[in-house]
Structure formats: structure tokens, C-alpha cells
C-alpha positions as CSV (number, residue, x, y, z in Angstrom):
1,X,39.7,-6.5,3.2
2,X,37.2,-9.0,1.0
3,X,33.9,-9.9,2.8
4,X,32.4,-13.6,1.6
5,X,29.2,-13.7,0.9
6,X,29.1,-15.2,4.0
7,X,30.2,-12.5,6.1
8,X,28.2,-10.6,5.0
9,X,25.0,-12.6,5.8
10,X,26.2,-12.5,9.2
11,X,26.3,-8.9,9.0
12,X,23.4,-8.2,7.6
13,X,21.3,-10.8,10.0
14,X,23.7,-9.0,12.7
15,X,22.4,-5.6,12.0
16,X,18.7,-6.4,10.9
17,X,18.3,-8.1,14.7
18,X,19.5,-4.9,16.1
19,X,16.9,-2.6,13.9
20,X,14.3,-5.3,14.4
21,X,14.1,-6.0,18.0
22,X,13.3,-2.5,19.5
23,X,11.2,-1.9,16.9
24,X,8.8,-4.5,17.7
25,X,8.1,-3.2,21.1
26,X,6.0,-0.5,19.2
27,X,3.7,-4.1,18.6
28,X,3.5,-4.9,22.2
29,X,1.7,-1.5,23.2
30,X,-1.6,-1.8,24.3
31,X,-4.2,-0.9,21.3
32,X,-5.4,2.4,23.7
33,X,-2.3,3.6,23.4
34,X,-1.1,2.9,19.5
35,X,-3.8,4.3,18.4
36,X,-3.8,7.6,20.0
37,X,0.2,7.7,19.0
38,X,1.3,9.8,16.6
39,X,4.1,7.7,13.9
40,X,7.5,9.1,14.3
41,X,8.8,11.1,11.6
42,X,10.6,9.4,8.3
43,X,11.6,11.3,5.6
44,X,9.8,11.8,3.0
45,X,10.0,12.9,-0.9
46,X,7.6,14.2,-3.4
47,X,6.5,11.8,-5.8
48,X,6.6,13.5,-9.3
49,X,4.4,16.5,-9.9
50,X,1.7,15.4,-7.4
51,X,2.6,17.2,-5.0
52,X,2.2,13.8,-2.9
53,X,4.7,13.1,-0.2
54,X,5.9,9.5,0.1
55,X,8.2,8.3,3.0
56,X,11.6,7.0,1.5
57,X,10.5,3.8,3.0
58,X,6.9,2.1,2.5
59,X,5.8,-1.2,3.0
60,X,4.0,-3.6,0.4
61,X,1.2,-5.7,2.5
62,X,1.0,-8.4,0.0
63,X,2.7,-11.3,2.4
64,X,1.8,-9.6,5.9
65,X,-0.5,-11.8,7.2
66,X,0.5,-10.3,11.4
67,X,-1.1,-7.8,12.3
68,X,1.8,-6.8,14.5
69,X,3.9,-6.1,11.9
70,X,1.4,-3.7,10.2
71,X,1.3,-1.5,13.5
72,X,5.1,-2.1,14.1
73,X,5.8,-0.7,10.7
74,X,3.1,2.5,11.3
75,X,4.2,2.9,15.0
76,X,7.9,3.3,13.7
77,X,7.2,6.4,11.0
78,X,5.9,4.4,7.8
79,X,3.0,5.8,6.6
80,X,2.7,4.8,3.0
81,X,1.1,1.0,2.6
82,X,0.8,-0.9,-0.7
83,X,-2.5,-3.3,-1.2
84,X,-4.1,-4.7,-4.0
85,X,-7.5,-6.7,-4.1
86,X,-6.6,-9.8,-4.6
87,X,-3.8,-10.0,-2.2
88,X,-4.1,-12.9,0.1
89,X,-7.6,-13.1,-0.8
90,X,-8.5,-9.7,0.5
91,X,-7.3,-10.3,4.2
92,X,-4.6,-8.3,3.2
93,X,-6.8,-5.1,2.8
94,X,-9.0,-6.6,5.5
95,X,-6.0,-6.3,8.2
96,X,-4.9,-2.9,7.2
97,X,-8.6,-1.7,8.0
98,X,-8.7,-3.3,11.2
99,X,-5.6,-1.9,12.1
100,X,-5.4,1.5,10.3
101,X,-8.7,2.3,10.1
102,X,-8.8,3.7,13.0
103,X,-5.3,6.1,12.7
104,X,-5.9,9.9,11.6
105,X,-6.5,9.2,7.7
106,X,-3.8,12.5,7.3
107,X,-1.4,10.2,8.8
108,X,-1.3,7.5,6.0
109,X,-0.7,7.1,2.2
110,X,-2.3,4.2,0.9
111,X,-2.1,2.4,-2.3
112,X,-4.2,-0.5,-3.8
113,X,-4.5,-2.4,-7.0
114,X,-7.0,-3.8,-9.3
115,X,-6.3,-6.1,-12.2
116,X,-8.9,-6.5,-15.5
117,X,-8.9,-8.5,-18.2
118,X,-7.8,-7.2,-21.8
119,X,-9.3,-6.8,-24.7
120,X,-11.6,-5.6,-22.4
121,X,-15.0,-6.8,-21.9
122,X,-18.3,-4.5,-22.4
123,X,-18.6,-4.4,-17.8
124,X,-14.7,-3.6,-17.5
125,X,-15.6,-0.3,-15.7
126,X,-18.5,-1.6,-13.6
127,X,-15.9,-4.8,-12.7
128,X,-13.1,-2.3,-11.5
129,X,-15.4,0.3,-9.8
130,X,-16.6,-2.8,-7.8
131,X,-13.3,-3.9,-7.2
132,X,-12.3,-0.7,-5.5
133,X,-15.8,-0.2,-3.8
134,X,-14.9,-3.6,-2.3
135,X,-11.2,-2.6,-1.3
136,X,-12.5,0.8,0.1
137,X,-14.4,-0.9,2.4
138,X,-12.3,-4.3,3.4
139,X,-9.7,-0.9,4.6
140,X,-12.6,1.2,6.5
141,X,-12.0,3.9,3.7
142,X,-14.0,7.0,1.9
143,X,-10.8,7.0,-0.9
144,X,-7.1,5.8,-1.2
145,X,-4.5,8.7,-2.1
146,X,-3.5,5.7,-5.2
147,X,-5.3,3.5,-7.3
148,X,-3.1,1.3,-9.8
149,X,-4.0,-0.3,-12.6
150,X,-2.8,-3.8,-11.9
151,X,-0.3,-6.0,-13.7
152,X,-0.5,-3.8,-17.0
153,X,1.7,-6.0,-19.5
154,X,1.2,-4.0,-22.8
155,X,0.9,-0.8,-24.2
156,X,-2.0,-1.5,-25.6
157,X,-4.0,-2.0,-22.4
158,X,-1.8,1.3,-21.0
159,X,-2.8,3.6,-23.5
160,X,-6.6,2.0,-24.5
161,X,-9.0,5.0,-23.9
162,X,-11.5,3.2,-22.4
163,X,-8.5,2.5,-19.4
164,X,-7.8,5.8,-19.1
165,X,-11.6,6.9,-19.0
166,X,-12.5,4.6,-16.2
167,X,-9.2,5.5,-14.3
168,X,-9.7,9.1,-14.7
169,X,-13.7,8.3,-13.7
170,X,-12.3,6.8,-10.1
171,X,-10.5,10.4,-9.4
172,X,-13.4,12.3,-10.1
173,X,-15.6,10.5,-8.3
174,X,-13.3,10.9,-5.1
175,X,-12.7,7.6,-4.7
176,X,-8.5,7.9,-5.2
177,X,-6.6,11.1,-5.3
178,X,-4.3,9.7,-7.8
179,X,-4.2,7.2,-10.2
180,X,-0.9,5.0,-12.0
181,X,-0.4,1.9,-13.2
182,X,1.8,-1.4,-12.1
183,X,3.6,-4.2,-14.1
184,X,5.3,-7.0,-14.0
185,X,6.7,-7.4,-17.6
């Protein structure tokens, strides 16, 4: 039997309403009793040699501007959550601290992102040190378990020694378990 595209529109919608709607009772719950819930269990998956585990299923905040949805998605087993600095301004880190700040910090896998300009000027490190000083607190945070190196678009800026330096500078220091980079190109 051939599905149109159609059809299977209608299926999908069909079958995303019946995934979304008891999820999002997990939002209605008072705040007393979200926060003192533990997420139920998703599988998870080591991410390379990190040792890290990773949910098969994570959730980007870029465009979540609910708050609901944030502790839907936590309140239904996602743990891992994907920021960056200049998303939405910073309301995007902003709302995950309000509403994850408070959750066991064993229970989460966070991720944010800091973009710098290349050739790189003479405060690059003192610019993305800031950057993530700022992030760590918008999120109500001592460290995130990844820091990325946003929107790298050339080997050049990925392999530059300076970059790596600075990266490998923010794991020392505490301030991210683990570092990577992002791109777009």
C-alpha cells in the first residue's frame, strides 16, 4: 500500500498528539512536587571515549521560549539540554536556570556554546572565559559537562593552538567536564 505525503502528515500529527498530550501533564504539576521528582528513565549511550552518558534523546533550547516545555521534557526522562550564549538573547540559558537549577545537578547533562571571532584577536580567551562565566551563571551553575566551540567554519580556527589552549584552559579550570566543537558549514 502507497502512503501520500499526505497520509502520512496525518499520521504523524496523529501519533505526535498521542505522545504529546500525556506528556504535558508532567507541566501542570505543582513546582513542590516537579522538583522533588526524579526524571523517568531514557536510554542512554556513551558518547565516544568520555565515558559520558547521553540519553538517545536531548533537547536543543535554542527556540524554547515556555518554560513548560523545559520541565515537560525533564519531567519525562530527558536529561541532556543544548544552550548556547547567544540563544534568544540569553533567556534561553536564563530559563533553564530557573527551571533546572534547582534539579539534583547528577540528574542533567548540559551543553552550551560560545562563538569568537577568527583570526582571533589579542582578548579571544578573556572574551570566551566571560562568555561562559556569564552562561554559568544565567543557568545557576559551578560547570556544564560540555562546552562547544561555536559555529567553527574552518580548519583553521579548529586546529589554531591558541583554540585549543583556551578550550583545554576551561576543563582545567572546572568550568566544563568536556569540551567539542559545533558547525554549521
Amino acid at each position: 500500500m502507497k502512503i501520500t505525503r499526505r497520509q502520512m502528515f496525518r499520521i504523524s500529527a496523529a501519533g505526535a498528539g498521542s505522545l504529546l498530550v500525556p506528556a504535558s501533564l508532567y507541566a501542570r504539576e505543582n513546582k513542590a512536587t516537579v522538583s522533588s521528582q526524579s526524571p523517568l528513565q531514557m536510554p542512554e549511550r556513551i558518547l565516544g571515549r568520555t565515558g559520558m552518558k547521553l540519553p538517545i534523546l536531548s533537547m536543543g533550547v535554542n527556540r524554547a521560549d515556555n518554560a513548560n516545555v523545559l520541565r515537560t521534557a525533564y519531567n519525562t526522562g530527558i536529561f541532556h539540554f543544548d544552550t548556547g550564549y547567544i540563544y534568544q538573547n540569553g533567556n534561553s540559558e536564563e530559563m533553564m536556570g530557573n527551571i533546572l537549577g534547582s534539579k539534583p545537578r547528577n540528574t542533567l547533562n548540559i551543553g552550551t556554546k560560545a562563538m569568537f571571532d577568527y583570526p582571533l584577536k589579542d582578548n579571544f580567551e578573556e572574551v570566551l572565559f566571560n562568555h561562559l562565566d556569564t552562561s554559568l551563571k544565567r543557568m545557576k551553575l559551578e560547570y556544564v559537562d560540555i562546552f562547544y566551540a561555536h559555529s567553527v567554519s574552518s580548519v583553521e580556527k579548529l586546529t589554531d593552538p591558541r583554540v585549543l589552549a583556551a578550550l583545554q584552559k576551561i576543563t582545567t579550570s572546572g568550568k566544563a567536564r568536556f569540551i567539542g566543537f559545533s558547525s554549521h558549514d
